[in-house]
N, C-alpha and C positions, 0 to 999 in steps of 0.2 A: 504494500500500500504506500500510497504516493502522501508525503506531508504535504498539506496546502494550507493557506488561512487568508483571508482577506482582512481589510482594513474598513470596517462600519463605521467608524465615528473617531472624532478627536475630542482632544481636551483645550479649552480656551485658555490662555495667561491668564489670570487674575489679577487686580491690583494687590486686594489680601482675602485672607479666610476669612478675618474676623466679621462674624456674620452686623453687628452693626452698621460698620461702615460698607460693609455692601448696600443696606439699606440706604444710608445716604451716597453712596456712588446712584442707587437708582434714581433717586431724588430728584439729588444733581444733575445727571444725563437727561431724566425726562424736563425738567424744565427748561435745559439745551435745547432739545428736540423739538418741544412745542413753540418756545419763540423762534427756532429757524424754521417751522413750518408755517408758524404767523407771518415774522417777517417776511419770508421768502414767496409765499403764496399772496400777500396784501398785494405787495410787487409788482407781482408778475400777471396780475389782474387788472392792476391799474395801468401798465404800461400797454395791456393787451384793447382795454378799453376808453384810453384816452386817446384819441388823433391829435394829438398835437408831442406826443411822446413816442409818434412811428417816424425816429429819425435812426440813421445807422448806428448812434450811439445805445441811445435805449433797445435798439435789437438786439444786440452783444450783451447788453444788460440783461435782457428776458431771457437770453439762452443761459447766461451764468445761474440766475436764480432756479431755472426749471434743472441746471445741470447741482447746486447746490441741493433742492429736495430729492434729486435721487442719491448724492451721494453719500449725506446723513442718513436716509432711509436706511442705505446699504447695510450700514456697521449698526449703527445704534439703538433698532429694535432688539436685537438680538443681544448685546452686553446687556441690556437695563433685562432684561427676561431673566438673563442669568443671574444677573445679583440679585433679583427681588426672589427666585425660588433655590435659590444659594446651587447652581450648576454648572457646571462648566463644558456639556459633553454638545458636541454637534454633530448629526449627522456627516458621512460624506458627502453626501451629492449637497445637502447643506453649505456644507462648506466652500465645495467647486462651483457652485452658484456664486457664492458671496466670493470669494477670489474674483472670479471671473466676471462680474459686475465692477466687483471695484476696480479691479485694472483697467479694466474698460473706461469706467467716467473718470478715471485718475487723465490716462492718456489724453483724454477730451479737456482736462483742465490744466494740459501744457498748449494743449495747441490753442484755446480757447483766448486764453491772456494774451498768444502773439499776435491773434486776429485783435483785440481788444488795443492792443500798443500799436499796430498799424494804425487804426482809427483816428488816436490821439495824437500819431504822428501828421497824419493829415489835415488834423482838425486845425492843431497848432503851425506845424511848417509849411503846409501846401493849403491854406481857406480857400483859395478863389475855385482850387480844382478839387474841392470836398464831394462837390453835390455827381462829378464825373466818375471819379475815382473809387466813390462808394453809392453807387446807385443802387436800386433795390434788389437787383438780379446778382451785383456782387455778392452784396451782404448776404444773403441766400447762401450764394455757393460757397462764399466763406464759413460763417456757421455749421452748412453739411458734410463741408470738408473736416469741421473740429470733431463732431459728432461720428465721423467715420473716421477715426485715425484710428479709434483700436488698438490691437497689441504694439507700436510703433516699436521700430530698435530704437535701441540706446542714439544713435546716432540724429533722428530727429528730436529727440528731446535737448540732444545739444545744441542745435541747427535754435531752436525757438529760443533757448536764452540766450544764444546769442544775436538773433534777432533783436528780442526784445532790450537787451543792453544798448545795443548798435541805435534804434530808435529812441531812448531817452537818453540817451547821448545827444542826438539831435531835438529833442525836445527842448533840453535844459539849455543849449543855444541861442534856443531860437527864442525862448522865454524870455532868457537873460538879456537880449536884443530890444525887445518889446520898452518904449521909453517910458511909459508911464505905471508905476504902481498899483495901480488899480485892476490894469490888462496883463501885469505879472500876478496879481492874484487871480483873476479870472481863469485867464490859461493852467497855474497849477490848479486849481480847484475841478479842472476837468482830467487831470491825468494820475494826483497826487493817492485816490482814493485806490485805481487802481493798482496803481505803484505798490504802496501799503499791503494789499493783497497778494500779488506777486510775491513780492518779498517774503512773507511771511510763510508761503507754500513753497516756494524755493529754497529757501536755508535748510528748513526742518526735513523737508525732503532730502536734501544732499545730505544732512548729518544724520540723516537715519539709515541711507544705503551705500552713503562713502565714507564713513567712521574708521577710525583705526580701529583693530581689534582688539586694541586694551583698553576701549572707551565701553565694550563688551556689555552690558546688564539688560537681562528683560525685562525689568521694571522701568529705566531709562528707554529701553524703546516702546512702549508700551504710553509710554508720557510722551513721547514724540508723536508716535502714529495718532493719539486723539488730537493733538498743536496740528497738524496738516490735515487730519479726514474730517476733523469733526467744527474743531472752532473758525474755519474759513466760512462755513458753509451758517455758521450760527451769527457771526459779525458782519457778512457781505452787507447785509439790509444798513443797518445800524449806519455802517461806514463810507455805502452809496447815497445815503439819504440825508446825511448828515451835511454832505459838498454838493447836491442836486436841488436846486430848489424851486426849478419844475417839477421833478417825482414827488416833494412833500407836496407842493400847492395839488396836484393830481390827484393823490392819495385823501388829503383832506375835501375837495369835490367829491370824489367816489364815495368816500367815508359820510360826508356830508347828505349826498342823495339816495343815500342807502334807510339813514335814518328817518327821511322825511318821504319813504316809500312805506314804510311800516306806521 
């Protein structure tokens, strides 16, 4: 007789056993979860249903926020499940599901940002040729192209940061150029937000998968992978909303004729 055995199920990392502060990890993750599905959903509803927010900018917007709820859905029903009935075990095909969604919308949020820094490229260095450069048929194909990148090699994820370097290289020029104070705030307020964002998905990513091997801890990567899966996707709102002040006045109209429908 032949040995054989398969592999049914894994076990998840924990932060700890101590069955308390699972309870509050669930706590905590569900109130993550629910304000990035608020944020993210008020959003992407208001941008869907105000006409004066169907410009190329707010379109890269609407794909970030639609690409943000699915990629908190990915991870964070399933940790908060675990800590509240103290588990760690997950299916396989569980698990190749969840793998294979997240690399998939990870992928989509390198290429997503370089589409996003071209924009602000054009917005700020090339105005007069904004309205040719990004017509509504690009933007399209641009977004379809973030959304189909999929499994990418390593080599196009280098390809977009340096993209993306190479164009607020030329932002910050061109900014700096601008004589009056007022048109240097303007312009970063259109590019600073996304910058921020980038940033924040970039570092933690490289220090999660290019680490030296004596920086080594699962608890250290375990704190990394929720900094890039989980808090980009819960802040985007927050941090777009806060420099757009078309999206708040929109939001506030939407908000406003919602209540006076009821």
């Amino acid at each position: 007789m032949s040995n054989s055995s398969s592999v049914t199920q894994f076990l998840l990392l924990a932060f700890t056993d101590t069955r308390e502060l699972q309870l509050l990890h669930f706590w905590l993750f569900l109130g993550i979860y629910l304000a990035a599905l608020l944020g993210n959903g008020l959003f992407t509803i208001t941008i869907a249903c105000d006409q004066h927010l169907h410009t190329p900018m707010y379109f890269f917007l609407l794909n970030l926020f639609l690409l943000d709820l699915a990629t908190i859905s990915t991870i964070v029903p399933k940790f908060m499940t675990s800590s509240l009935w103290d588990t760690r075990a997950i299916s396989y095909r569980g698990c190749a599901a969840q793998l294979f969604l997240f690399v998939l919308l990870t992928s989509t949020e390198y290429f997503l940002p370089t589409v996003m820094s071209y924009n602000c490229y054009v917005a700020i260095c090339k105005p007069p040729h904004y309205r040719t450069l990004l017509g509504s048929r690009t933007c399209v194909h641009m977004a379809a192209a973030a959304w189909a990148t999929k499994l990418g090699l390593l080599c196009l994820s280098f390809g977009c940061f340096v993209f993306i370097v190479v164009s607020y290289v030329q932002i910050f020029r061109a900014v700096l150029r601008i004589p009056s104070e007022q048109g240097q705030d303007k312009a970063f307020s259109t590019c600073l937000p996304h910058l921020a964002v980038v940033s924040l998905f970039i570092s933690t990513a490289i220090f999660a998968y290019l680490k030296l091997p004596s920086f080594f801890s699962p608890s250290l990567d375990l704190v990394v992978a929720v900094l890039y899966s989980v808090v980009p996707p819960a802040v985007n709102p927050l941090n777009y909303s806060m420099r757009k002040k078309e999206l708040k006045e929109a939001l506030r109209k939407l908000m406003a004729g919602a209540f006076q429908k009821q």
